[in-house]
Backbone bond lengths (Angstrom), bond angles and torsions (degrees), N, CA, C in turn:
res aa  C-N    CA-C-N  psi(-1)  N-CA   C-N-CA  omega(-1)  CA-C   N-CA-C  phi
1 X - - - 1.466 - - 1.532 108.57 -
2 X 1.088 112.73 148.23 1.672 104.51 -163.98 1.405 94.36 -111.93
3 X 1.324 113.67 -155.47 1.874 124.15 -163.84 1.408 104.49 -76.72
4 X 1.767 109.28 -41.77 0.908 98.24 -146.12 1.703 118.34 -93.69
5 X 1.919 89.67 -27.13 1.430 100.01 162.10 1.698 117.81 -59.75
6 X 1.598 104.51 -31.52 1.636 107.21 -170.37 1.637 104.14 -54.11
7 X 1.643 121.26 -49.08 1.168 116.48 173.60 1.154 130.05 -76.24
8 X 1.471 133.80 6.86 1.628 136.11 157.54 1.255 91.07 -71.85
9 X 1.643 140.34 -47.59 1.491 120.83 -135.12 1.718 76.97 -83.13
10 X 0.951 122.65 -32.68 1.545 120.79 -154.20 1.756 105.50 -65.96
11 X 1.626 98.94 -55.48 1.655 94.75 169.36 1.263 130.90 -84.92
12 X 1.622 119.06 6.52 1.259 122.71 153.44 1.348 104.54 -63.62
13 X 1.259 140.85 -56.73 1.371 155.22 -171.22 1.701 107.33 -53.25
14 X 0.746 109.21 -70.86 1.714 130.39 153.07 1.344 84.82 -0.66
15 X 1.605 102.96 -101.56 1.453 125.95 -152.27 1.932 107.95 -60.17
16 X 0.927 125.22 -4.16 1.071 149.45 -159.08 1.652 93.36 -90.47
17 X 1.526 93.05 -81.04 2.039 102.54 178.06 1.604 100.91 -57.14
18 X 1.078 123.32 -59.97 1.505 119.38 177.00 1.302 113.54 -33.67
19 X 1.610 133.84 -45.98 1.579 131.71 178.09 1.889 97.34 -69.03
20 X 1.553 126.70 -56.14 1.146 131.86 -160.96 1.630 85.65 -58.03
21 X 1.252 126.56 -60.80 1.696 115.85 -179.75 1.203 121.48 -21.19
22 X 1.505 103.28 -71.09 1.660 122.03 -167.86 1.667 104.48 -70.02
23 X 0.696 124.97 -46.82 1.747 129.23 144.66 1.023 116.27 3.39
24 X 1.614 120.68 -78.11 1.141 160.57 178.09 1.754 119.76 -58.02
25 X 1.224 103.40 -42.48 1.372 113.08 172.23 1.514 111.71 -80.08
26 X 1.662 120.05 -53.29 1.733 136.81 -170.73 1.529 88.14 -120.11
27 X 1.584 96.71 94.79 1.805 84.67 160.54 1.195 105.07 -83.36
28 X 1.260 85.97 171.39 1.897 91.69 -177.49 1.563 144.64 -45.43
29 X 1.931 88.79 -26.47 1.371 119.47 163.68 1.823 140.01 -65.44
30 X 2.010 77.64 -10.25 1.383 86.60 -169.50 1.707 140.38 -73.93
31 X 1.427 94.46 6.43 1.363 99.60 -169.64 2.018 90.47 -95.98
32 X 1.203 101.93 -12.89 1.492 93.60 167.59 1.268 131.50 -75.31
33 X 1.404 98.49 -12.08 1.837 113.05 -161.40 2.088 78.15 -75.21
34 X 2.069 102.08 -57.89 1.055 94.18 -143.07 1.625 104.47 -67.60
35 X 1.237 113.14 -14.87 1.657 108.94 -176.26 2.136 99.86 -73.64
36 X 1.389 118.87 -22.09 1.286 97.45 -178.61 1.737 99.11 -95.54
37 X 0.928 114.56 -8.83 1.980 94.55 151.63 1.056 136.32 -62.38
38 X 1.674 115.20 -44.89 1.340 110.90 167.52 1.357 108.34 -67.98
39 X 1.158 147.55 -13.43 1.580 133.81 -178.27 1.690 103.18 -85.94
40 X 1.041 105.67 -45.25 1.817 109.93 157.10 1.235 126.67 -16.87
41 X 1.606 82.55 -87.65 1.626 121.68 174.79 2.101 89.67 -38.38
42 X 0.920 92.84 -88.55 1.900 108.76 178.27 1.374 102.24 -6.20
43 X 1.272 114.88 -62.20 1.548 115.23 -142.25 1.740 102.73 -94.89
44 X 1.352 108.56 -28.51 1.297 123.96 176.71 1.865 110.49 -72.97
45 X 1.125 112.72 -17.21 1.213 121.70 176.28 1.429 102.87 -85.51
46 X 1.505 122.61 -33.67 1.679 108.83 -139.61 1.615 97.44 -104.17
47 X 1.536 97.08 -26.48 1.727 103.25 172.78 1.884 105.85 -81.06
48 X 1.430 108.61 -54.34 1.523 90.82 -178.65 1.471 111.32 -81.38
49 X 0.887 165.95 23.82 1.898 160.53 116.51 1.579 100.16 -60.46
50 X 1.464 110.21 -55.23 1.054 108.67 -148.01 2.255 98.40 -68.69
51 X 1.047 115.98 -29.39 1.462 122.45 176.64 1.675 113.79 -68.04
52 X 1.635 108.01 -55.56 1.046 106.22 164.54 1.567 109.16 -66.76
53 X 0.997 167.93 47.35 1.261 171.23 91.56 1.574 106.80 -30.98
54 X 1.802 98.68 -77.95 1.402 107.75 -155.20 1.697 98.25 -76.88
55 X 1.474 118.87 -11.25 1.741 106.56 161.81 1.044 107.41 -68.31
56 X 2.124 136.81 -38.54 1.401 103.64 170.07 1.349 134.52 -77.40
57 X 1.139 109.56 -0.60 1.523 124.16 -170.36 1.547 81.94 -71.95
58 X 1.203 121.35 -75.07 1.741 126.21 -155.55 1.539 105.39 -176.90
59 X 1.490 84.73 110.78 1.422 116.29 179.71 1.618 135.81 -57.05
60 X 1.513 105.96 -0.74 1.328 133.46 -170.02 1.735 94.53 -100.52
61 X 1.064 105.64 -9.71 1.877 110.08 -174.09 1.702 95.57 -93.35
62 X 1.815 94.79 -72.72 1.499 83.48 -175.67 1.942 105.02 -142.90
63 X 1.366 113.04 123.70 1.520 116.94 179.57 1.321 114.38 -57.39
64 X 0.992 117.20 -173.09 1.765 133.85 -153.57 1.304 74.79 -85.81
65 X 1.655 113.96 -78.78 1.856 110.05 -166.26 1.109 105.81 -48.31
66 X 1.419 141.54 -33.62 1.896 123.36 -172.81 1.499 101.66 -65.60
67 X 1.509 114.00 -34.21 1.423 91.32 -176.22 1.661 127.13 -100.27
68 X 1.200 110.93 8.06 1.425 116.55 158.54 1.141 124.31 -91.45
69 X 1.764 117.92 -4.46 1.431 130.54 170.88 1.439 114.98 -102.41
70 X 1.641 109.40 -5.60 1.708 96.27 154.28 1.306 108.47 -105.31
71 X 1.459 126.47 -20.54 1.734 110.18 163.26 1.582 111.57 -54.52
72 X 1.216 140.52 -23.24 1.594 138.35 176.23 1.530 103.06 -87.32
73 X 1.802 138.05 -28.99 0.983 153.31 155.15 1.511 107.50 -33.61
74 X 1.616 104.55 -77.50 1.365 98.43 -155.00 1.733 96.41 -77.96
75 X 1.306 125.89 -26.04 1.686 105.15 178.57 1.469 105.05 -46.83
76 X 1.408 104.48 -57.78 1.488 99.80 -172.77 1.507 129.66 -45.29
77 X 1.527 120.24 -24.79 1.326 116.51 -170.07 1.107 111.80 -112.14
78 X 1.508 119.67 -3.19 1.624 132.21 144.08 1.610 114.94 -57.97
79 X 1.177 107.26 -61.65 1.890 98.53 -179.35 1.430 111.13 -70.73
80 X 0.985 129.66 -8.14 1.654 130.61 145.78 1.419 118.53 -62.15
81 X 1.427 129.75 -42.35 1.099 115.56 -136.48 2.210 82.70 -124.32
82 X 1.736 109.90 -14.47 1.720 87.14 175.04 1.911 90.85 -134.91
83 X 1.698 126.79 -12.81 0.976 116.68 154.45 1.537 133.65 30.42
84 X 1.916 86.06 -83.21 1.446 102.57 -164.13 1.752 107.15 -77.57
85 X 1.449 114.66 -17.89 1.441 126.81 -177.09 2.006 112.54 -79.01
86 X 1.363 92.58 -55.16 1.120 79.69 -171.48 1.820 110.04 -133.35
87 X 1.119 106.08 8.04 1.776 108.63 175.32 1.353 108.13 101.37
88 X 1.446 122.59 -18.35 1.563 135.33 175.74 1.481 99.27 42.61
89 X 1.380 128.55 63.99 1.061 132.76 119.96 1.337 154.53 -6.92
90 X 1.256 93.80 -76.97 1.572 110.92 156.04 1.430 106.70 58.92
91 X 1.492 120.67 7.67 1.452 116.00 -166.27 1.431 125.56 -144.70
92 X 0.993 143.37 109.93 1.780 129.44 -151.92 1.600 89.79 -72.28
93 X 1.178 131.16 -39.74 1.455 135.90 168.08 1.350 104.28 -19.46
94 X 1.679 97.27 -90.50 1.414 113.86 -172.97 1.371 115.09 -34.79
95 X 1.440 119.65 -63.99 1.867 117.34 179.17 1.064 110.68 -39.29
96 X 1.892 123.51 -50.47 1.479 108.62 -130.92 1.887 77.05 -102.61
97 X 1.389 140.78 8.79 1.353 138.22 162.66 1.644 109.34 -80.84
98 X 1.754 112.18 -52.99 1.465 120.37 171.62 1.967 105.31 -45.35
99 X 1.273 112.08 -49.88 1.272 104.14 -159.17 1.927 94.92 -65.13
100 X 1.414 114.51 -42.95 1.304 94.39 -155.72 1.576 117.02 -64.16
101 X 1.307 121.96 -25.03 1.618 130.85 141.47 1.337 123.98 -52.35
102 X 1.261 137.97 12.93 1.077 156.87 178.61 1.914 87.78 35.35
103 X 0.676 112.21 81.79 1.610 123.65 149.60 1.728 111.77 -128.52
104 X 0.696 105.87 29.99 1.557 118.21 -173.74 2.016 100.27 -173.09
105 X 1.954 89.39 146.65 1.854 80.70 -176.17 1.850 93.71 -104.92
106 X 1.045 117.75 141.34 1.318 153.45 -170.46 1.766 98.60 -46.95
107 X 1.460 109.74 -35.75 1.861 106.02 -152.91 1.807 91.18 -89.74
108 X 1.844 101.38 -13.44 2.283 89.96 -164.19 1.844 76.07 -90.90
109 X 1.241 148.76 -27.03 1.723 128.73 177.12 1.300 101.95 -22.72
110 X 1.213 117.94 -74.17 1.488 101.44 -164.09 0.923 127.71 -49.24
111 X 1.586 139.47 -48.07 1.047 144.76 137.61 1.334 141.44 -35.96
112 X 0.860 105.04 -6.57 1.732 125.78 172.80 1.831 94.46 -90.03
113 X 1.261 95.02 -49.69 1.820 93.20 -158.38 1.504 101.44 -83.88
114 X 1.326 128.83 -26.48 1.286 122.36 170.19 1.295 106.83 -58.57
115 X 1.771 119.82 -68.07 1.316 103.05 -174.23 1.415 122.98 -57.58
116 X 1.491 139.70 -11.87 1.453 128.11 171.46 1.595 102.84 -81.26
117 X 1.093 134.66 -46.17 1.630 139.79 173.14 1.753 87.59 -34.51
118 X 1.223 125.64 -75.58 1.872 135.04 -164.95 1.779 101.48 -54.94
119 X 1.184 128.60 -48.60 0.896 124.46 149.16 1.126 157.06 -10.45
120 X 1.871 97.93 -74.69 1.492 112.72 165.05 1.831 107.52 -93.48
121 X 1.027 129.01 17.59 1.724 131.64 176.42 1.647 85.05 -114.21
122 X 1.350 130.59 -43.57 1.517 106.57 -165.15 2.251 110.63 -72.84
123 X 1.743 99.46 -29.97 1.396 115.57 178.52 1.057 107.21 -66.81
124 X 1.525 139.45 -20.59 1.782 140.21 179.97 1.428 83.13 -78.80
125 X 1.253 125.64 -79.88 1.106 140.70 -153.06 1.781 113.63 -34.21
126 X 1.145 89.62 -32.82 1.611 119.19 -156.73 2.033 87.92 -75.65
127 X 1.357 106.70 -65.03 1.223 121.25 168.69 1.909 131.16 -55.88
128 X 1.270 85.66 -20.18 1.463 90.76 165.70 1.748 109.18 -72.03
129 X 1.086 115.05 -42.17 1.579 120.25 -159.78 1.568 97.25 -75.03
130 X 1.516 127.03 -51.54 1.409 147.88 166.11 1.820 126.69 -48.04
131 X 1.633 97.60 -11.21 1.581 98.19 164.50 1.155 98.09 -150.47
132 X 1.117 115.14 33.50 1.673 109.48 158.24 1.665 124.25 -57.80
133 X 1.057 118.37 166.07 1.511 129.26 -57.55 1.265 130.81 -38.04
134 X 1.420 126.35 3.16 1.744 107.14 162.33 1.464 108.40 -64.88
135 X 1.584 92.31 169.23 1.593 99.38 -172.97 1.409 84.64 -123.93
136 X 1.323 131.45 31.94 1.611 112.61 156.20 1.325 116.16 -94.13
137 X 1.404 125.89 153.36 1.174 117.11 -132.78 1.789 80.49 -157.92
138 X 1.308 118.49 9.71 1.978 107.65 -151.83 1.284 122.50 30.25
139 X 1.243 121.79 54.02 1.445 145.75 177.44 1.514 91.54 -66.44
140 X 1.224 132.62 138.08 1.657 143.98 143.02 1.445 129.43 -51.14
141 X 0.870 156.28 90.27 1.374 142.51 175.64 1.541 122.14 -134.18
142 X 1.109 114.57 158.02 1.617 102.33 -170.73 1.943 106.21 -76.96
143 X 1.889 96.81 145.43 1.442 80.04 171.28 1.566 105.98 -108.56
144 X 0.986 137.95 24.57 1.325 156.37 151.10 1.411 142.19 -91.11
145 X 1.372 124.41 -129.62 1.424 128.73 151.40 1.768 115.87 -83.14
146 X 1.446 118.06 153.07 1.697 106.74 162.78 1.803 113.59 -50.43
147 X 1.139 105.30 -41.28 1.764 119.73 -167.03 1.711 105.28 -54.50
148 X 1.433 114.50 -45.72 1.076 112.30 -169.57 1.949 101.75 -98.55
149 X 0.793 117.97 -4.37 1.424 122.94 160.82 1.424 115.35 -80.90
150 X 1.083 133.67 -27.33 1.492 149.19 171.91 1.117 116.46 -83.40
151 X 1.735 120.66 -36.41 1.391 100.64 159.64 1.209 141.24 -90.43
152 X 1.850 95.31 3.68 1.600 86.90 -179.94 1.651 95.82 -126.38
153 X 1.247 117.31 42.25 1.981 132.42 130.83 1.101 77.39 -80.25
154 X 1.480 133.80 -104.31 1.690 136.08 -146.01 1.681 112.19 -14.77
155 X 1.357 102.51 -66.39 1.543 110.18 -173.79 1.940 116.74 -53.57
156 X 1.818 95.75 -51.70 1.168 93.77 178.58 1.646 129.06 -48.36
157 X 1.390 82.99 -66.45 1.784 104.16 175.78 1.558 124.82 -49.51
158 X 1.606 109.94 -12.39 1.251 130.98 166.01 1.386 112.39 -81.75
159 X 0.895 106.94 -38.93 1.977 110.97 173.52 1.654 108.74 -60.03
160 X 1.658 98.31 -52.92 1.440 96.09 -161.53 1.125 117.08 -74.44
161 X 1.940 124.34 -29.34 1.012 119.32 -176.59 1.848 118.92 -86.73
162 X 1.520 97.08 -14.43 1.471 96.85 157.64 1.332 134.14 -62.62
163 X 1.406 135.17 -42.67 1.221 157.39 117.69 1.451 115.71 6.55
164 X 1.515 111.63 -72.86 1.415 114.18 179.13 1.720 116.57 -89.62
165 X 1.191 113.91 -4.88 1.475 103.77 163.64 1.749 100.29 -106.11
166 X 1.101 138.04 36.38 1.586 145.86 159.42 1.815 86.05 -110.67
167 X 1.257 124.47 -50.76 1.970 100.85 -161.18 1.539 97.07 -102.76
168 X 1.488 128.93 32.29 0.921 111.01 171.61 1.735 109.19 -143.10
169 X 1.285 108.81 -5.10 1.457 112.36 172.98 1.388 106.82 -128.65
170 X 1.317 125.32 6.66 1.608 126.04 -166.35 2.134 97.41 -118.54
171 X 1.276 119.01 88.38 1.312 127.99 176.13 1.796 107.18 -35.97
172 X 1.667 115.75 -40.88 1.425 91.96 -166.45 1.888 90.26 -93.01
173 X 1.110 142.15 1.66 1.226 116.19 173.52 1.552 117.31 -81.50
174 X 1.500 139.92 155.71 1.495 132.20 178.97 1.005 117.07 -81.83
175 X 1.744 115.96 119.68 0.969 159.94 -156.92 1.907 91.73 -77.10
176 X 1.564 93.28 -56.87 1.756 94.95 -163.30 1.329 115.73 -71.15
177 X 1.275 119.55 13.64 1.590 128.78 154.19 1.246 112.67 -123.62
178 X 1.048 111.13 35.91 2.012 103.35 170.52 1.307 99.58 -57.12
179 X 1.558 94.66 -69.29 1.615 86.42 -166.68 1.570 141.92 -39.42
180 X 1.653 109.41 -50.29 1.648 101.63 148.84 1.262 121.73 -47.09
181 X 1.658 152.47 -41.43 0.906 124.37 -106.03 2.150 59.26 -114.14
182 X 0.745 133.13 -67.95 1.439 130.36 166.67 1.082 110.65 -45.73
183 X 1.251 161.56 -31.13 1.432 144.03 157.90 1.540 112.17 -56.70
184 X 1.282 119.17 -36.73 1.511 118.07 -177.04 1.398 99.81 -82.41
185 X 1.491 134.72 -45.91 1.250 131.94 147.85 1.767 122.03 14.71
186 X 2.001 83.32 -87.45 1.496 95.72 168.91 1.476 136.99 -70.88
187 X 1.011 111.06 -12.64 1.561 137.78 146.97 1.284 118.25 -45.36
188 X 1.045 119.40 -64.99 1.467 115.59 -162.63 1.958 92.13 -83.67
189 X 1.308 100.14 -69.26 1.971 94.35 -172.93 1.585 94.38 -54.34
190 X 1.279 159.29 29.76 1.235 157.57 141.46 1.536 103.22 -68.46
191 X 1.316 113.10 -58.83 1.674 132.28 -164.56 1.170 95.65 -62.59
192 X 2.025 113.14 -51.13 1.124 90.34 -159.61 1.906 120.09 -90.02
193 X 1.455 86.71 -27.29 1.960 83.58 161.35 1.552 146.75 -95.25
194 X 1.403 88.13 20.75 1.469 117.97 163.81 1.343 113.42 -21.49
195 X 1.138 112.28 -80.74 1.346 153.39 -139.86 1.877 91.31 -95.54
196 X 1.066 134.08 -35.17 1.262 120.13 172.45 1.778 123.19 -82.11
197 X 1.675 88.76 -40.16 1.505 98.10 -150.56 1.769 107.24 -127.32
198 X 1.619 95.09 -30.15 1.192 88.92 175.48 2.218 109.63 123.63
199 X 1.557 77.65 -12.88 1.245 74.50 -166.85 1.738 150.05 86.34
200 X 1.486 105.16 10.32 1.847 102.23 -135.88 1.751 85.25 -93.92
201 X 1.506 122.69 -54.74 1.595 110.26 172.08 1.355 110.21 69.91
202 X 1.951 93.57 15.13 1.989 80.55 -171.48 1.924 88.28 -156.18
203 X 1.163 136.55 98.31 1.182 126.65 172.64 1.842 126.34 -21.54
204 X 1.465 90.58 -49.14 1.686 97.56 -164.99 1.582 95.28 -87.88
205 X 0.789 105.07 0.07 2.288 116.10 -176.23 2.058 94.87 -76.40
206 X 1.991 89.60 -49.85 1.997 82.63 174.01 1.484 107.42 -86.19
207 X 1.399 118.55 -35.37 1.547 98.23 -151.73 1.693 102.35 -80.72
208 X 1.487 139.70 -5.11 1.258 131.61 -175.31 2.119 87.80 -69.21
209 X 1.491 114.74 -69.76 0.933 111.60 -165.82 1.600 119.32 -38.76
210 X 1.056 108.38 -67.03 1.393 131.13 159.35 1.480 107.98 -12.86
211 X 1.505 126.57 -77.87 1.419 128.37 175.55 1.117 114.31 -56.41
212 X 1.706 136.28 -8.49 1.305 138.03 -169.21 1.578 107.57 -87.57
213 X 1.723 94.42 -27.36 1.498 97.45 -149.12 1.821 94.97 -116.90
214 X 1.556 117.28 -11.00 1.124 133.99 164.90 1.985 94.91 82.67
215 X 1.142 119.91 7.84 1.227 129.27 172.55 1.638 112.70 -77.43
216 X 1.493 126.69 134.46 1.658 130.84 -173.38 1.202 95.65 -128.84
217 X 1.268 137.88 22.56 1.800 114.17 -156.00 1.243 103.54 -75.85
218 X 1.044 121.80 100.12 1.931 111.61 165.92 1.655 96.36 107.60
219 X 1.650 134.50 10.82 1.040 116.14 -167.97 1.795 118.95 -68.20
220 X 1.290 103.49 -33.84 1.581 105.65 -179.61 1.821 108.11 -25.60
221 X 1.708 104.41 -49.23 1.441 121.20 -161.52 1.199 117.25 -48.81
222 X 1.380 111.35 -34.49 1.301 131.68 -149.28 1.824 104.75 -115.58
223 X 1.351 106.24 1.07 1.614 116.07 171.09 1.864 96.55 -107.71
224 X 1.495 112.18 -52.56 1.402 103.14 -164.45 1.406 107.73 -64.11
225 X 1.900 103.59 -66.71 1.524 114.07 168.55 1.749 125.39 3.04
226 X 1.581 100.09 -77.21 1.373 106.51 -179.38 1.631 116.49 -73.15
227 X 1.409 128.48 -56.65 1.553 118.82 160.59 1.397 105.76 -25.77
228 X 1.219 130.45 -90.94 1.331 133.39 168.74 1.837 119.34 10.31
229 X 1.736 94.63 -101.02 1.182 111.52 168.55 1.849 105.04 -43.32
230 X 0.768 120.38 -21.39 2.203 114.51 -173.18 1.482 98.96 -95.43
231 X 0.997 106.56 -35.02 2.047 100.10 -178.49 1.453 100.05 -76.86
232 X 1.417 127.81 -38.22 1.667 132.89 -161.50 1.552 84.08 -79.13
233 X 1.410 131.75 -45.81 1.433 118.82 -167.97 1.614 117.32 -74.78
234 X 1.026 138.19 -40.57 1.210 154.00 135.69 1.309 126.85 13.83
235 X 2.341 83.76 -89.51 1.769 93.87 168.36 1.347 118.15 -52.52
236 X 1.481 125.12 -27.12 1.834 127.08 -124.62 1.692 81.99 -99.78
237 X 1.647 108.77 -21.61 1.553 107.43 179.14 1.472 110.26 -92.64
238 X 1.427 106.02 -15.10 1.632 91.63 165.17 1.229 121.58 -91.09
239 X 1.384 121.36 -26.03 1.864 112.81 169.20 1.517 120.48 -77.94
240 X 1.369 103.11 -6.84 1.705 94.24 154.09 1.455 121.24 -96.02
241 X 1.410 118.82 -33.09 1.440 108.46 175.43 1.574 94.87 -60.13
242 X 1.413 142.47 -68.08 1.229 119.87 -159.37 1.742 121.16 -70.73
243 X 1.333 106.25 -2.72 1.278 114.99 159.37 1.740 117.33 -62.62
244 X 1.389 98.74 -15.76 1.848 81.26 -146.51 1.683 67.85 -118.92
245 X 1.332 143.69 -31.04 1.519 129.97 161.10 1.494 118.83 -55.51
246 X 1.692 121.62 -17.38 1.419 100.53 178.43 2.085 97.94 -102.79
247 X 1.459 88.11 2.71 1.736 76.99 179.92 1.340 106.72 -99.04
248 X 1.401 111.41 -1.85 1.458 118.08 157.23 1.113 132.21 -42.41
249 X 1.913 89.31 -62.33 1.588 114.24 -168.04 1.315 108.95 -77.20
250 X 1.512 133.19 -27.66 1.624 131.56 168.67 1.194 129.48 -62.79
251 X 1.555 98.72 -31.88 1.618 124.05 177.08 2.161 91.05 -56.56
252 X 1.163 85.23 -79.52 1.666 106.35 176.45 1.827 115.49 -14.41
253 X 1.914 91.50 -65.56 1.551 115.13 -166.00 2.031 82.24 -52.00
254 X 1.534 116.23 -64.23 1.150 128.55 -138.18 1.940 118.11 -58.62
255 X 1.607 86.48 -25.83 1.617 122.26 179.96 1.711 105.26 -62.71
256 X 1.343 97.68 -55.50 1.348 101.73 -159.26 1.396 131.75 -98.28
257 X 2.037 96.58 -12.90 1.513 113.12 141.66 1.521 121.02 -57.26
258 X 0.873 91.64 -34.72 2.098 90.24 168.21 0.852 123.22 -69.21
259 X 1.360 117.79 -27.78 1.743 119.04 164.89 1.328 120.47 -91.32
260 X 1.604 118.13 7.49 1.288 119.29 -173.16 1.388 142.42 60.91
261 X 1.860 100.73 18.81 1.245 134.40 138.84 1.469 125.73 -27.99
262 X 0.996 132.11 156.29 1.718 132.83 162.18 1.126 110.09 -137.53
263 X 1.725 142.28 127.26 1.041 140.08 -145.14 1.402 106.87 -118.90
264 X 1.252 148.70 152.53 1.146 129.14 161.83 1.774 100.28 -128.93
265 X 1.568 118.28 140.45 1.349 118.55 -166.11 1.584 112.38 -108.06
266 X 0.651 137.83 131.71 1.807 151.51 -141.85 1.672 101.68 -111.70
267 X 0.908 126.11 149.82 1.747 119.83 -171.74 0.715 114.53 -79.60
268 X 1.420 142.17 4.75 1.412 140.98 173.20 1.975 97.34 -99.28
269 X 1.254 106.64 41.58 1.842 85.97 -166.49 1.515 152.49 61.14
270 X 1.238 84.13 4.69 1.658 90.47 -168.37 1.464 104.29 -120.30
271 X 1.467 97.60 155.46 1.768 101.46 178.39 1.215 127.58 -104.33
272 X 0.843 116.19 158.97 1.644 127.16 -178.64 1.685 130.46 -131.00
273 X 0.824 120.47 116.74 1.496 122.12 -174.57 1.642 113.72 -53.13
């Protein structure tokens, strides 16, 4: 083979891994993932703003609990219904916490978080025209201090995203109730941070309203808050699952040295006779 053929085979090869890469990163499917986020994103915006809306409008329509029990509602019947497509997210939180555990690849975030941002700005938008002339919009804002609005995004968003990265990256927990077990999730830290913060546990949940209504009061809270609370929930589920896989494997080692076994341990944690 001479020089010159040697370097075609080489940048045929090249270009070859370069397609298997990009492959790998955007499967082919992926523009579906990102079109069922924004419908997510959409719908998760238009029922939870749109409920908390018509409770401030007038409370005889819909109470504080009706509308923190269809924000836990509609998550739930979203990760049922696009789940299996695109991870139903619905949250720049959630991605950019999944990615740093690499359960998620780092290059579709952006794209993940744009399409829920388009999403939840097109579902305000949507709601602006639909209760006009009020200007409630279920905008987020603190009804207190920022400090105590920030810590209880932190806390909340720590519940929920612990929760859903245990039934959705953890094989022995049940899968076929994620969706409740995270819809009630947001349900309950809804109820309970209602009343401080608003509840939102989701960046693009305040900033669609927010840009609708050209209102920021307190927005920082409601960007750090939830990142925050979603990265702390995340890790805190991976150093116990691998906590409770190496107390597996000692449990295991400890069993079978008593029987005069010899174990050998496999890189995934687990033992083998």
């Amino acid at each position: 083979m001479d020089r010159r053929t040697h370097s075609l085979v080489n940048a045929t090869n090249d270009f070859q891994n370069h397609i298997t890469q990009k492959q790998s990163l955007y499967p082919s499917g992926f523009p579906r993932k990102v079109l069922a986020e924004v419908i997510g994103t959409y719908l998760l915006v238009f029922v939870g703003s749109g409920s908390a809306a018509m409770n401030a409008i007038d409370e005889n329509k819909v109470s504080k609990l009706g509308a923190s029990m269809a924000g836990g509602f509609i998550v739930t019947v979203m990760i049922y219904a696009i789940g299996h497509i695109s991870g139903a997210h619905m949250n720049p939180a959630v991605s950019l916490a999944f990615a740093t555990v690499s359960h998620f690849p780092w290059k579709q975030v952006p794209f993940y978080i744009a399409a829920q941002l388009t999403g939840a700005i097109s579902a305000s938008y949507t709601l602006k025209v639909l209760l006009e002339p009020s200007k409630q919009l279920g905008a987020t804002s603190p009804s207190g201090s920022n400090i105590q609005a920030l810590i209880i995004e932190i806390v909340t968003t720590f519940t929920m995203v612990l929760i859903s990265t245990a039934v959705s990256t953890d094989p022995k927990a049940i899968g076929e109730l994620s969706g409740v077990a995270v819809g009630s999730s947001v349900c309950i830290a809804s109820i309970v941070a209602g009343p401080i913060s608003g509840g939102s546990m989701n960046p693009a949940r305040t900033l669609g309203p927010a840009i609708a209504t050209s209102s920021y009061k307190g927005i920082w809270v409601y960007m750090v808050g939830p990142i925050t609370g979603a990265l702390l929930g995340t890790w805190s589920y991976v150093v116990i699952q691998e906590t409770n896989k190496q107390a597996l494997t000692t449990s295991l080692k400890l069993h079978h040295e008593m029987k005069g076994i010899e174990l050998v341990g496999d890189k995934d944690n687990q033992c083998s006779v």
